[in-house]
N, C-alpha and C positions, 0 to 999 in steps of 0.2 A: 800332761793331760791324757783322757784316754781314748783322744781320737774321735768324739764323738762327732757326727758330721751334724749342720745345720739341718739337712735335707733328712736326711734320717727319718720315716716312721715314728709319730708318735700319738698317742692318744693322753689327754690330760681331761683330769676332770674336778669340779669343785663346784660347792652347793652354792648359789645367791648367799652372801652376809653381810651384814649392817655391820659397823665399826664405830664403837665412839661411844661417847655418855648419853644415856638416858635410852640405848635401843633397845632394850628390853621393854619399854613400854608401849612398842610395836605388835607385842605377839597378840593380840587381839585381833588388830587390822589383818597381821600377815594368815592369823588362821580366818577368820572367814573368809579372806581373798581362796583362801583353798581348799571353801566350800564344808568347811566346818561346823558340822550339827553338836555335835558332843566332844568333848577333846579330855582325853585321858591325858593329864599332870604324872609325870613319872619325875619321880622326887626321890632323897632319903632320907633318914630324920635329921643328919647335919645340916644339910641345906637348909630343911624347914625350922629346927631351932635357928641359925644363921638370919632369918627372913624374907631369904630371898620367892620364897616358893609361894610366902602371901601374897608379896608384890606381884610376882605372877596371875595367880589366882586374882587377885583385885582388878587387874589390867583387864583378862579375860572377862570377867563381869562387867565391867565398864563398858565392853561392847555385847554385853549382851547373849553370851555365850557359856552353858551350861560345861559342867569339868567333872569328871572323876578322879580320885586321888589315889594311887599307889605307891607307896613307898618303903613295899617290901623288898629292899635292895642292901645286900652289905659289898664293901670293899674287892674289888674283883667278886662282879657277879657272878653267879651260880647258874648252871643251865637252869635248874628248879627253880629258880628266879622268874628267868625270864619265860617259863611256861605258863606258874601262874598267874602273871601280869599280863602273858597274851591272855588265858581264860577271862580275866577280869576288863578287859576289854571287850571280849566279845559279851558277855554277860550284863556290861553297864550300855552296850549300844551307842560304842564311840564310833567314830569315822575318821579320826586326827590322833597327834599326841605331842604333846610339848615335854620336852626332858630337861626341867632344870637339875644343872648338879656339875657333877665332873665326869672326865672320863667314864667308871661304874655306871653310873646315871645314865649317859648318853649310847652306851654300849650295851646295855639293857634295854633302853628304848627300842634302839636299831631291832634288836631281835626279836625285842616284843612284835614292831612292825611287820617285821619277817613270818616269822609264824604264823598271826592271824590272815594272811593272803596265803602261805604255803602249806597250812596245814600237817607240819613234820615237828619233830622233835629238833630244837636249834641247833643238836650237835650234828645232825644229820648235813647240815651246809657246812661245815667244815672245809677247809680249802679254798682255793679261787675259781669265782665264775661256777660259784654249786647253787646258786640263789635263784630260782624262776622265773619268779613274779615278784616284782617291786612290792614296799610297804606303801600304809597310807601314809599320809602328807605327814612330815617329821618338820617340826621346827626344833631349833635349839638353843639354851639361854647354858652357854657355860658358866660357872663359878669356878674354873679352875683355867690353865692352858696348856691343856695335852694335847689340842688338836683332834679330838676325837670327834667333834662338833662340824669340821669339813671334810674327814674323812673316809675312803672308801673300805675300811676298814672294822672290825668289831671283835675284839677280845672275852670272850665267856670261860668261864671254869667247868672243867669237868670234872666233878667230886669224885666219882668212880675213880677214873684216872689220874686223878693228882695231876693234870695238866691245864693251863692256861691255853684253849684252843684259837682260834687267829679262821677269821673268814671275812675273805676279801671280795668283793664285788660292787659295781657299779649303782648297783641297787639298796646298798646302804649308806649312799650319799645325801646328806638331809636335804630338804629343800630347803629351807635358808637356816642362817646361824646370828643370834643375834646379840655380838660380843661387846657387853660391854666392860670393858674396864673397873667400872665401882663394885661389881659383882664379885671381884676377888680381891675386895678388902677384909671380908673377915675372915681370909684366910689364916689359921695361927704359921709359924713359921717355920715349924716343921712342913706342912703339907705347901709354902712357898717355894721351898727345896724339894723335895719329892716328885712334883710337878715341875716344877723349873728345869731340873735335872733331866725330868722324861723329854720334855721338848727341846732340851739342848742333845740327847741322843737322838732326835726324828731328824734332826737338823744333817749332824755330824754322821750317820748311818746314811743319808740321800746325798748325801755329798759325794761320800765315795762306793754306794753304790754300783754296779753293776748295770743298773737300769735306770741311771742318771741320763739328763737331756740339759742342754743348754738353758731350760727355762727352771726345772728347779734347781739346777744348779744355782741363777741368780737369788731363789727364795731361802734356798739351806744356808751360804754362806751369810746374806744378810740376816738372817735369821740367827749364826753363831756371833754376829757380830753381837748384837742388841741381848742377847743372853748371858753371853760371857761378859760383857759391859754391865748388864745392870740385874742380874738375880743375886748377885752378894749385895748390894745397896737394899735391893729389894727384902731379902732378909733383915739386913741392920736396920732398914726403915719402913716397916710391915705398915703404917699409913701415910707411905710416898705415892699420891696417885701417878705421877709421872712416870716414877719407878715400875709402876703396876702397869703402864698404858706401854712402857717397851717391853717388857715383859709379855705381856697380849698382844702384842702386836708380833713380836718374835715366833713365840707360840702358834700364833696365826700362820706363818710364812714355813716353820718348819714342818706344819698340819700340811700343807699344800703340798709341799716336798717331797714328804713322804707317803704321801697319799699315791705319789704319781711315782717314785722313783723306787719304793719298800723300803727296807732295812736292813739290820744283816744278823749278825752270830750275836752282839751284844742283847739285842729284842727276842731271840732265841733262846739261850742262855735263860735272859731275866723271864720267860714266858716257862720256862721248865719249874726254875726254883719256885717261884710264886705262887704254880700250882701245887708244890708238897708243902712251902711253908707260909702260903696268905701274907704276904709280905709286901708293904707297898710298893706297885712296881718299879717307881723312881727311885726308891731306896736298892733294888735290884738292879735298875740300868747302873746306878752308880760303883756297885761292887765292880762290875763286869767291864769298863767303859776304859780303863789304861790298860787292862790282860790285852783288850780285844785290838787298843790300838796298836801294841808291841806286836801282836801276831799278823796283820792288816798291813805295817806300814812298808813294808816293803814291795808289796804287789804295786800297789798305786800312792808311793812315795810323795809328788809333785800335787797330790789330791790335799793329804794330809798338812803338809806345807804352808797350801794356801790357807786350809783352817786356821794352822797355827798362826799366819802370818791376819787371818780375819781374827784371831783376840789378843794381837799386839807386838807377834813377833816381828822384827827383822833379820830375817834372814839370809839375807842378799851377800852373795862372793862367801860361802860357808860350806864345807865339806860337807855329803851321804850323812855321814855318821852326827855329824855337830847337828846337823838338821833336825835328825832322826829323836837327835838326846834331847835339843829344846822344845821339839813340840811334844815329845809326849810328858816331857815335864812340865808344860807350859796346862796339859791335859789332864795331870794327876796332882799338881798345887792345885788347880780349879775349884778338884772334882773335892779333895781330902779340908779345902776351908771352908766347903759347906759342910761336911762332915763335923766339922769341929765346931763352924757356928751355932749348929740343930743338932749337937751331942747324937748323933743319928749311932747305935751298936752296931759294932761287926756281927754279921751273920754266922752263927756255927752250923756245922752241919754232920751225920755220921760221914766217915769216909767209906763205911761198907753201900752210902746212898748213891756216892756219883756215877757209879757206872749207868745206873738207870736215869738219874737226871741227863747224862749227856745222850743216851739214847732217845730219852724223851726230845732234846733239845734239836736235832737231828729231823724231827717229823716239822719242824716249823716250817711254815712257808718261805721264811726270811734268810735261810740257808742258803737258797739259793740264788739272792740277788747281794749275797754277801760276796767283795772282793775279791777274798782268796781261796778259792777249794777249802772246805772245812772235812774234815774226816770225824766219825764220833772217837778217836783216841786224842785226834786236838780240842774237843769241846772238853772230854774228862781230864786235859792234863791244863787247862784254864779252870775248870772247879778247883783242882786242886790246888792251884794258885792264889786264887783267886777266895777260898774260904777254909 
């Protein structure tokens, strides 16, 4: 273990959220509870083909409450995203904002929020603790489970720079989240892998953290328990609610985790590529996720262990080395049968690109609550492994 004392310093933080069927048809009640005159719908057209975003919009009427709709959002938002979505906020005379969708969705929202109270350009918060002044009141109705929805966290693109930027702060934790489970039924099963994958790294990255505490530690490992258990079912059975409800619920616990404990080289990594090649992030944590274990597992050994021992190994009276080979085998069958289940393509890449990807990858906030000292020649010589 790595010593962490009970008594310890720590600060945790996490939005109010509803769990279970049918909470989604709260967010009426929860926005007027918070004083809700107009409430800006941040959607994108998946979701609203999907249905989810009428149900919304229907709820909100149902109590009485006037919405604007934007759902100029693609896949890994675009700062220019979330500028024009604050403009159009402040131009429709919102005071609220509900983000149905995924991760994109709800990481747009956040910023949207942000900007209309801080009046800057979104990449200007970049980093942790760069945010002023809180947003208005943020609810959130996921359709996916990345966690982005209790998060103190928020992922934007910066087109200029071909990077996936990362800002971290208190004041992008929504005020509630309202997860339901049936909301990621019409997920197709690519984007169940993609997303499953991403929260099975929030998990597995807060675990052996850096800036792990005895309390997410309890959320990361149950949280790898119930992912590594049941996202291959949940693929093979894309309308198993059950299946969907441990999966959200997993999702849920690794959101908490890493909200409070960060990430490391792998969220790093995948936040560089994604910004030069728009690539769904889960499909990128998953490139990166055995390079990153093989490099990791030795600083905090007994971290890893117990992962592997939370998706089924037994390990007990087994040599360093025996330990070392089953769990990150145990981490690379995982990762390579959802690969093959959702035909997901290897990434290619120039090799004249990695030097700048590993330097991009380097400025991430996640470097530093990552394990083991990373240098940018060990991020460039995992691209090159790794693609």
């Amino acid at each position: 273990m790595s010593g962490i004392s009970l008594f310890e310093l720590r600060k945790f933080v996490s939005p109010e959220f509803i769990f279970g069927g049918g909470a989604l048809k709260l967010v009426g009640q929860y926005a007027k509870n918070f004083g809700a005159v107009r409430v800006l719908v941040v959607t994108d057209k998946g979701v609203i083909r999907a249905g989810w975003t009428g149900k919304v919009i229907k709820y909100l009427e149902g109590d009485g409450l006037p919405y604007s709709l934007f759902s100029d959002i693609t896949p890994n938002p675009r700062a220019g995203e979330v500028m024009r979505g604050a403009g159009f906020y402040e131009d429709e005379g919102c005071n609220a904002i509900v983000a149905v969708g995924g991760g994109s969705v709800i990481d747009c929202a956040k910023g949207i929020g942000i900007v209309s109270k801080n009046y800057k350009n979104i990449l200007e918060f970049a980093g942790m603790d760069m945010i002023p002044a809180p947003g208005p009141p943020l609810i959130c109705v996921p359709t996916t489970g990345v966690g982005a929805d209790i998060s103190q966290f928020a992922v934007i693109t910066d087109v200029e720079e071909q990077f996936k930027t990362c800002l971290g702060s208190k004041t992008l934790v929504p005020d509630v989240s309202l997860i339901d489970p049936g909301a990621t039924m019409t997920l197709p099963e690519d984007q169940i892998a993609y997303t499953g994958i991403d929260a099975f790294t929030h998990a597995l990255e807060a675990y052996v953290s850096n800036a792990n505490s005895p309390l997410t530690d309890l959320l990361a490992i149950d949280a790898v328990k119930h992912l590594s258990r049941y996202l291959i079912p949940a693929i093979k059975e894309p309308k198993n609610i059950e299946h969907r409800s441990k999966i959200a619920l997993g999702s849920l616990e690794a959101g908490m985790a890493f909200s409070n404990a960060s990430l490391g080289l792998a969220h790093a990594l995948s936040h560089s590529l994604g910004g030069k090649t728009d690539l769904p992030h889960g499909e990128c944590n998953a490139i990166f996720i055995p390079h990153v274990v093989r490099f990791n597992y030795d600083t905090v050994p007994e971290r890893y262990n117990q992962i592997g021992e939370a998706m089924g190994l037994d390990l007990k009276e087994l040599s360093h080395s025996r330990k070392k080979t089953m769990v990150i085998d145990k981490i690379v069958d995982f990762q390579q049968e959802i690969e093959t289940l959702c035909k997901l393509e290897k990434i290619r890449i120039g090799k004249e690109d990695i030097s700048a990807l590993a330097r991009k990858a380097m400025k991430s906030i996640f470097i530093i609550t990552n394990p083991r000292r990373v240098r940018v020649d060990d991020a460039a010589e995992i691209f090159r492994k790794a693609i």
